[in-house]
N, C-alpha and C positions, 0 to 999 in steps of 0.2 A: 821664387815662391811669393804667394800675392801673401798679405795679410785682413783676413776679413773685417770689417768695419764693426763694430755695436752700437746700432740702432741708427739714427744718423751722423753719431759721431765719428769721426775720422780721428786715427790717431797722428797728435805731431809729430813731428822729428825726433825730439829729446823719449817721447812714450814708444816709437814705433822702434828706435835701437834699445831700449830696454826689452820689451819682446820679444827680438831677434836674437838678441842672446842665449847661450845653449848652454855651454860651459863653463866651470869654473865659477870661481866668486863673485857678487855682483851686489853691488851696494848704491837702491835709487833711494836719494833725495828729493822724498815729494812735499813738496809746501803744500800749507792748506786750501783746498779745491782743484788741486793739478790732477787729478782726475788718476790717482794710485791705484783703485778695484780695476778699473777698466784696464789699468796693464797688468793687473796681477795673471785678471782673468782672461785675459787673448794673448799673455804668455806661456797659460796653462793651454789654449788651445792650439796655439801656435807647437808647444812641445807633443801634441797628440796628434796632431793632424800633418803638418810636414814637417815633424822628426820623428814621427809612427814612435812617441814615447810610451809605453804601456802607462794608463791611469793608475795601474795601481802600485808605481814607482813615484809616484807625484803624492807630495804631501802640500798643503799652507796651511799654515796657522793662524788664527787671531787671536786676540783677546777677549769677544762678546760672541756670543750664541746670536747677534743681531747680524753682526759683520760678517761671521763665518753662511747665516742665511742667505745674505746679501751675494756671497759669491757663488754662492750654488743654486741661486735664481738665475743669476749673471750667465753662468758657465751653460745652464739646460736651455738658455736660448740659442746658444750658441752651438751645441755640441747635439747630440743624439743620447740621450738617457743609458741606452744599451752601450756606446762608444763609451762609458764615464765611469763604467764598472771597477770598483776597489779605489778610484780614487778620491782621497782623505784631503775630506774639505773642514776644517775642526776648530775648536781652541784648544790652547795648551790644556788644559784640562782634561777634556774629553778624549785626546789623543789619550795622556797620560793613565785616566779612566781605561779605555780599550787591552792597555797594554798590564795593568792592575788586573782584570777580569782574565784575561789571558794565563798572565806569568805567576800571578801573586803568592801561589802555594807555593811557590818556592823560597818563600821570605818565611814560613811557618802559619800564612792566613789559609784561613777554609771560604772557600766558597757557600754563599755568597757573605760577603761583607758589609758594615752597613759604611755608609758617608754619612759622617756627623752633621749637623746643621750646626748654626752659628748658637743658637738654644741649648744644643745640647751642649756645648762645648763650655758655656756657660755655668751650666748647672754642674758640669766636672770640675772645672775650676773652683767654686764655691763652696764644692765637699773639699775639693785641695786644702785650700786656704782656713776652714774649719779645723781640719787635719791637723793641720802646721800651729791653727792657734795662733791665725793671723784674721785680724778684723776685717771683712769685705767691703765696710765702709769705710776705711780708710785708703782702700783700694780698687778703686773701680772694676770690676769683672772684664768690661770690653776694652779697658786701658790696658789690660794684661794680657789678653788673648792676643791685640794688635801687638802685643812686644814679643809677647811666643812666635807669632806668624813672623815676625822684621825677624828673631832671631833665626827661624826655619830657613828663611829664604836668603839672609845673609852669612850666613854661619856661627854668628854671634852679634851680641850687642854689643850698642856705642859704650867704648870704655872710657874714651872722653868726655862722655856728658853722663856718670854712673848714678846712679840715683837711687832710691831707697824702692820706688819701684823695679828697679833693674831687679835688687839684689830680690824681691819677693818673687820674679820671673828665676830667676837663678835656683830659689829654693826649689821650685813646685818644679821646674822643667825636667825633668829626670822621671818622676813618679807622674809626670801630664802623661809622658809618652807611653810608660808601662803598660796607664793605665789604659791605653785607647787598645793597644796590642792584647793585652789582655780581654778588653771586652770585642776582637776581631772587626775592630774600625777603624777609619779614618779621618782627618780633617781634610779640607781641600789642599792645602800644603803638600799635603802626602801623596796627593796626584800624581806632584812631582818629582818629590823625593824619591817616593817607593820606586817607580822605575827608572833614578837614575841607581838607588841602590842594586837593584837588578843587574844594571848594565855593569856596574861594576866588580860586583860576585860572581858573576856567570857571563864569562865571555860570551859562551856556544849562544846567549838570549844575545847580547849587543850583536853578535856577531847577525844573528837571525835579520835582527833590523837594520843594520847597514846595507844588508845583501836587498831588503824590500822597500827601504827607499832610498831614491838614489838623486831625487829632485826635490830639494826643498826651498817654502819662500816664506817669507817671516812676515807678516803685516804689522806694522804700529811699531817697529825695533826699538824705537825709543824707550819704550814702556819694559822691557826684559829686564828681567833682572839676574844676578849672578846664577840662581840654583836653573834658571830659565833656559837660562845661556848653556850652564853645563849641560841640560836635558837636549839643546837641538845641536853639541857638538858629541854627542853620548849617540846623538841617533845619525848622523854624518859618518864619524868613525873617520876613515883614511878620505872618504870624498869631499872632494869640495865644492859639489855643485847647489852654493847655495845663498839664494837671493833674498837680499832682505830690505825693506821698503819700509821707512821712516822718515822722521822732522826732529832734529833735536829742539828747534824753535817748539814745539808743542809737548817736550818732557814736562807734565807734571802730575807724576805719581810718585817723586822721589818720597813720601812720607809711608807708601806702598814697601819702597824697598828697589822700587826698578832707577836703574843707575844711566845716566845719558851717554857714562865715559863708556860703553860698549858701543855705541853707534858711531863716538866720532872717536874710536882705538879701532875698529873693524879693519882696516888696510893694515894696520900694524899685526893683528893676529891672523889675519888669510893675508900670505903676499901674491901679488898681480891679481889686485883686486880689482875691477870696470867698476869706475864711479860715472852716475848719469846722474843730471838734478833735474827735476820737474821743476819749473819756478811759474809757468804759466798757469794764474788761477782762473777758471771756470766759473767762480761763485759770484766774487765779490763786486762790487766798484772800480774803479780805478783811486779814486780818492780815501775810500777803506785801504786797499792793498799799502796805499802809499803811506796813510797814517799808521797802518799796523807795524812797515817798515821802519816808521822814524822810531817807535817804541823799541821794538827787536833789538836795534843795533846797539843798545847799552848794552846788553849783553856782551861778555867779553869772552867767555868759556863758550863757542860754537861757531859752525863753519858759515864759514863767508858766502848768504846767496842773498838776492832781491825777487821777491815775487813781483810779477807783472801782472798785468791786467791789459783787456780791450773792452770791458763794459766802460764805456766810457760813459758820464752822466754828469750834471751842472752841481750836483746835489753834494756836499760833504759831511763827513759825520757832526755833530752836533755836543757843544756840553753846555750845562747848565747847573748854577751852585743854587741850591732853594734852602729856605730858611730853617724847616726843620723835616725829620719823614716821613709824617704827615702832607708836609705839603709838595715833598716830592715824590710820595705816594697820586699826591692829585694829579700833579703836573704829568705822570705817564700814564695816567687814566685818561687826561685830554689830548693827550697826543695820540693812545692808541684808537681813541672814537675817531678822531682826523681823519686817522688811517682807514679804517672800516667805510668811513663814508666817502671822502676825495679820493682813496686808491684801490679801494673794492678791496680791503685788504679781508680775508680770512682770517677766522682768530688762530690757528694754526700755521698762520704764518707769520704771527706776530710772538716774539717770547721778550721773557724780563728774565738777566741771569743777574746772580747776585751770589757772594764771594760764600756766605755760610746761608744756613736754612732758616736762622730766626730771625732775617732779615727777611722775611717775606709777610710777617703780622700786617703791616703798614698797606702794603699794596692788595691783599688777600681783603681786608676794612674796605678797600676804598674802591676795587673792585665788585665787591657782593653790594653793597650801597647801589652802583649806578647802575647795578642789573648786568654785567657784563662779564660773562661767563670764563670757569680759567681750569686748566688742571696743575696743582702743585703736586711735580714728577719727583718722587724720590722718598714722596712723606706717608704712603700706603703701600701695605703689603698684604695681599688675601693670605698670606700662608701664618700669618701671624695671630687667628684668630682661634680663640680657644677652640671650638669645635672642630674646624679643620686640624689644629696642632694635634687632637684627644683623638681621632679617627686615623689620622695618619700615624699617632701612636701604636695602635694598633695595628695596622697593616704592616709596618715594619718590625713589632714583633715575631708577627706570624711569619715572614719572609726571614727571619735572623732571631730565634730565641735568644741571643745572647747578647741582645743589644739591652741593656738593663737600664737604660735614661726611658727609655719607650717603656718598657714592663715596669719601671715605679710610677711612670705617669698615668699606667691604665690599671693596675693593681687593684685601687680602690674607686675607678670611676666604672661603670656608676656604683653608686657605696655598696661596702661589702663585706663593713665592719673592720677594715686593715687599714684602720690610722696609722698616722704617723709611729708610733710605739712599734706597732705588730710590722711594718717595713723596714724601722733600723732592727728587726731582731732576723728577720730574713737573710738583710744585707751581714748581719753580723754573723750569721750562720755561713752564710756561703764564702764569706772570708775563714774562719774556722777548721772550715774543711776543704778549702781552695778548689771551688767549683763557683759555678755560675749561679746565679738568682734563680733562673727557670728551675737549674735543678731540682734546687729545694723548696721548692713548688711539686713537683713530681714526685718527690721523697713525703709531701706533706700530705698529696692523695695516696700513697699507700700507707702512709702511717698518720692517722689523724692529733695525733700525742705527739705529734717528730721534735715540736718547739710549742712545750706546753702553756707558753706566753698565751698564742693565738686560739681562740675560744672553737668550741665546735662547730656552731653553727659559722663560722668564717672559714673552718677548712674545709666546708663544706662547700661555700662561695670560691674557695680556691678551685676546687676538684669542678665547676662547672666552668670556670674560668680558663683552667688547661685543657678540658675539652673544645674548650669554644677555636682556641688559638689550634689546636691540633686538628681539628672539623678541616678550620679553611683554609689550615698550609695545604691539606689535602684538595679542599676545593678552588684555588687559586691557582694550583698547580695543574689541575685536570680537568678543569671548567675549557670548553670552547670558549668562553667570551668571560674575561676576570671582571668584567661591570658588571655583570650580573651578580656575580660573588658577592662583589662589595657593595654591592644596594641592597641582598640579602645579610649580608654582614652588620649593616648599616640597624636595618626592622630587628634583628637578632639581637645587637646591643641595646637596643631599645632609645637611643640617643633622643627622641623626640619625650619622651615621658622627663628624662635628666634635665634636658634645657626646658620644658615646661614646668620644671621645680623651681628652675634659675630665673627663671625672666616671669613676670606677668602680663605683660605686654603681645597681644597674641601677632600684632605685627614684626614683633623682634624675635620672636618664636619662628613664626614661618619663613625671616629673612636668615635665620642662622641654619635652619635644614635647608634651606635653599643653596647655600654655603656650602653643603656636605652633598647636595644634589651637584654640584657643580663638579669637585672632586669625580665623583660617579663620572660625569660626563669627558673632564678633562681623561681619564683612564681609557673611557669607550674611545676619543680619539687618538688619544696614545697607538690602543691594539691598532686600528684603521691606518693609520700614518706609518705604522714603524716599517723602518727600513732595513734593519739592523740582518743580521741571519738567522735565520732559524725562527721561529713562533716567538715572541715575547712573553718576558716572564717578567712575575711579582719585583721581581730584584731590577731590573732594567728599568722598571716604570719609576720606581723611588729611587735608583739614580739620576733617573732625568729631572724627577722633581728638583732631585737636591743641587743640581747644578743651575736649575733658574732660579732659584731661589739664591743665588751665587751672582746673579749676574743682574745688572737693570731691565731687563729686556720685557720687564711684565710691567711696567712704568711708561710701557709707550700706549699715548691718546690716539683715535682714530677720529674726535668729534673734530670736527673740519669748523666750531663754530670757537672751542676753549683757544684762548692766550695760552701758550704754555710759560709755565713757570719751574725754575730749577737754578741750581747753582752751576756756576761754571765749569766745574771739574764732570758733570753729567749732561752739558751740554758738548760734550768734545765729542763730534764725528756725524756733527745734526749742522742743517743750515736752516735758514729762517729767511721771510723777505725783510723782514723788520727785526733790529734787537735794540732792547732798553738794558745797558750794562747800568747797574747801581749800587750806592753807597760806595762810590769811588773815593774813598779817602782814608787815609792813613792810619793806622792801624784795624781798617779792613781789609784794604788790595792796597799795600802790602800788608799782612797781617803783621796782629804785633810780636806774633812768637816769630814769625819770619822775619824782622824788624832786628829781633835779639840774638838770633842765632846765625846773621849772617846769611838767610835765604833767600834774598829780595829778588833775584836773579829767576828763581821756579813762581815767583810769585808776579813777575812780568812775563815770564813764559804764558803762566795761568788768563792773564790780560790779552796779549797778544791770541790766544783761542777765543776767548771773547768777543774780541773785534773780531776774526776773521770770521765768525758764526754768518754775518750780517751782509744778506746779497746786495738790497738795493737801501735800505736807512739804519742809519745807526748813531743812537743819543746812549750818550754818557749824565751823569746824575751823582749829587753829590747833597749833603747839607749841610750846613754851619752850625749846627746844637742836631745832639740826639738824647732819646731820653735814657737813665741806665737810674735803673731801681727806684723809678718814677721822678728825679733831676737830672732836668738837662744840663748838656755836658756841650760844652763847644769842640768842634770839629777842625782840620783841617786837612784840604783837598790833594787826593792822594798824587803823590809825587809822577805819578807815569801819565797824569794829566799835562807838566810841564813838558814832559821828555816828547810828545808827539808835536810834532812840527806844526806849528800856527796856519801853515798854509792848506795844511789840507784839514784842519779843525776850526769850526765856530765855537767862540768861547763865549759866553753870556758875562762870563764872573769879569772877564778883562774887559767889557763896554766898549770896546775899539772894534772897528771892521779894518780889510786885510791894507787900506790904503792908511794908515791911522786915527781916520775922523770916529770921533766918540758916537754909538750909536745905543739905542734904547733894545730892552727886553722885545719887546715887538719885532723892533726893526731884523733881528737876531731870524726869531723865527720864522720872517717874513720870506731871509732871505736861502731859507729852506726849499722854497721855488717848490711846497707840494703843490700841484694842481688842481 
């Protein structure tokens, strides 16, 4: 059996018996750039074509809505569209989603359901903790939701490090979960949950899914975590055919909750397991590979490999200690003009990763100063703007009346005389008589007296208000094309009169319906694109929202001219010709909570991704004083700068070259050999 090539790359030795592989467990070690999609996907082609494996026995999973893209571009060059029929190219989520729309009502959910956003989840919390007659300022909202989610996905919290937030997650965790059942929603958590609870209440469901897939392959394993783990041995069941493809070298989400000891425990829970390693990298240098290696090897908790290299090139990575970050703000501003001019460099192919996000002020100044264009990835979100949040409030009403975070944020927009007062007496109503908010909305149009708080001419705004929502479930439902609904939805609410109360500015005006025009459009390509069964509906289209909104995937630049800019934990799975790693020093890489609780280990993981981002140049950056509440603070240079081996690093701070003769700042970057 030949194995067919992708594109002109040939697969080696170590990728072409991972392919070959059929049966049984299989566990590859791919270091960063050994080229892992490429054997995910001509393993999947390999099991359809000479093992005549039906596609819709084949499941992989990833992590990003970008990667799972990435393979089903891969696979349709490869394969015939009509040959690929049922097979699940997904993330854990979206599986999990499929199988939620599917099963759900057997957990006591109705269809459709809503998926919480990170906002909403927010605003539940904040009533919690109101409730409880706990101060929200003393408690951060997203500090608690990140310990709900660790406790979701772990089973509980750290009882070793218990804390007065633990015990405020301990109070509300109980009444969190009620409450979301109650209002017939989910968080992204519950992706997972719900169907493993499924698989565990109802055999005849787990059983359904062991029997329809029977090939599964894990992308990024590193990254799984416990409840992750139980969801793909839940959908395995008695088989063990199933391959999974990771780096423990590049674990760093443990603060996520994903755990490395599943990747390097995998041969202890499936026995006669095939372990393959990919060590050959595609991206890098030779001299990056070899400095990323001397860093790695502190590491003592992970398995034994060396990435190699045949880019072979005179060039090594580069560090340099500058006086403060200001002026090593300057200093990678003149290095990436070098670039642009002696290597025709792209600004898209040039990035700055840096360990948190308010380490980007410095370079962001000194950047817009020299005219030199950048995108900082991770620091905007269209879904976060009021307009879009108030319209999608709406449409998710109309698709799920009982989603009541959407019905109190569109209540009184645009105003309707239902302040705040006439909403807690709603809410206080429908808790009274244990029904939902809509209800009593519906109860208020047939009895305008229902809750004689709310004045007449406001339940009169109510009664146009359930008509409006009741209009377009019907017309959303039975419209040929839902864009047209929701642009008639849009002149209905009258949204353009409300923001020209708000703004005076008629350029901020027309750039925020431009906002809500966009919405319209991204829906008109939703209907066009979807692939799913059946006609798509209202409910399909806001779960896909809410799953990119979940994911980095709307943070990617296409301007072929911006630097990109981001932190290193959102540059893992991107390469670059050029990377400027900064603020390299000690209680930022390694951080200083990492410092204190013994995690300096994930936080040279986090380094080691850093380096390997970088194909052909890569400068490190550090300063000696930073500023903190406007005094400067003197620095010192982070320790994984010592730990890479002298020979394949130029160090500026040490004035030595590799023979030991003392050499100048110059001589340093002379001997960078750009052309």
């Amino acid at each position: 059996m030949s194995l067919k090539k992708e594109g002109k790359l040939r697969l080696n030795k170590e990728q072409e018996e991972a392919v070959r592989h059929k049966d049984g467990p299989l566990l590859i070690f791919a270091g960063a750039g050994s080229g892992k999609t490429r054997v995910i996907t001509n393993r999947i082609q390999h099991l359809i074509t000479n093992h005549h494996v039906e596609p819709k026995k084949i499941v992989a999973l990833s992590f990003t809505n970008k990667s799972a893209r990435e393979m089903k571009t891969r696979i349709r060059s490869m394969i015939p569209r009509n040959k690929t029929k049922g097979l699940e190219l997904s993330t854990f989520h979206a599986l999990g989603l499929k199988i939620c729309k599917a099963k759900i009502e057997a957990l006591g959910y109705k269809l459709p359901f809503s998926l919480l956003t990170p906002n909403d989840l927010e605003l539940i919390v904040l009533d919690l903790l109101k409730s409880k007659k706990i101060d929200p300022k003393a408690f951060p909202i997203k500090s608690i939701l990140s310990r709900i989610s660790l406790r979701k996905n772990t089973g509980a919290l750290d009882v070793e490090s218990w804390d007065d937030m633990n015990q405020v997650v301990d109070v509300i965790f109980e009444d969190y979960e009620t409450l979301l059942k109650e209002m017939n929603s989910m968080d992204f958590d519950d992706l997972i949950l719900k169907p493993n609870e499924l698989f565990e209440k109802f055999p005849e469901i787990k059983e359904y899914y062991n029997n329809r897939y029977r090939y599964l392959m894990i992308d990024e394993f590193q990254d799984t975590n416990e409840t992750q783990y139980k969801f793909i041995k839940n959908l395995l069941g008695g088989n063990q055919n199933l391959c999974v493809v990771g780096d423990d070298d590049q674990s760093i989400y443990g603060f996520r909750g994903s755990n490395k000891e599943l990747i390097l425990n995998f041969e202890r829970d499936f026995q006669n397991t095939k372990v393959i390693k990919l060590l050959r990298n595609y991206r890098s240098s030779v001299n990056i590979i070899h400095a990323a290696n001397s860093l790695i090897i502190h590491n003592t908790s992970r398995r034994d490999k060396q990435l190699w290299s045949e880019n072979h090139t005179d060039e090594k990575p580069f560090y340099t200690e500058r006086y403060d970050e200001r002026d090593e703000a300057s200093f990678v501003a003149d290095k990436i003009q070098e670039l642009v001019v002696k290597k025709k460099r792209k600004g898209s192919e040039i990035a700055i990763l840096f360990r948190t996000n308010y380490q980007s002020r410095p370079f962001e100044e000194e950047l817009k100063m020299r005219g030199i264009p950048y995108k900082l990835i991770g620091a905007y979100n269209f879904f976060d703007r009021k307009e879009v949040k108030d319209l999608l409030a709406y449409v998710r009403v109309i698709a799920n009346h009982k989603d009541e975070l959407s019905l109190m944020r569109i209540l009184n927009y645009p105003r309707r005389g239902l302040g705040q007062n006439s909403q807690l007496k709603i809410q206080e109503k429908a808790r009274d008589l244990d029904v939902g908010a809509f209800e009593i909305l519906l109860r208020i149009c047939e009895n305008p007296e229902f809750i004689p708080e709310i004045k007449k001419n406001a339940a009169g705004n109510i009664y146009e208000l359930v008509n409006l929502i009741q209009k377009y479930h019907k017309e959303f439902y039975s419209a040929s094309r839902m864009a047209e609904a929701l642009k008639n939805l849009i002149k209905e609410v009258n949204f353009e009169k409300e923001i020209s109360m708000e703004e005076e500015d008629e350029r901020i005006i027309k750039a925020r319906m431009l906002n809500l025009s966009e919405v319209v459009n991204m829906l008109s390509y939703f209907e066009t694109d979807f692939d799913g069964e059946g006609k798509p509906t209202l409910f399909d289209f806001l779960l896909r929202l809410s799953l990119m909104t979940s994911d980095d995937e709307n943070n990617e630049n296409k301007d072929e001219q911006k630097v990109q800019m981001m932190t290193m934990h959102l540059s893992k799975g991107l390469e670059f010709e050029s990377v400027f790693l900064v603020g390299i020093e000690e209680g930022i890489i390694p951080s200083s909570r990492s410092i204190e609780a013994d995690g300096v280990d994930e936080e040279r993981r986090l380094m080691y991704v850093g380096i390997t981002r970088a194909k052909q140049d890569l400068f490190l950056s550090g300063a000696q004083y930073r500023k903190k509440f406007g005094e400067s603070i003197p620095c010192q240079k982070s320790r994984f700068i010592d730990e890479i081996n002298n020979e394949y690093l130029i160090r500026s701070d040490l004035g030595i070259d590799e023979s030991g003769k003392e050499i100048s700042f110059l001589d340093a970057l002379e001997s960078l050999r750009i052309p």
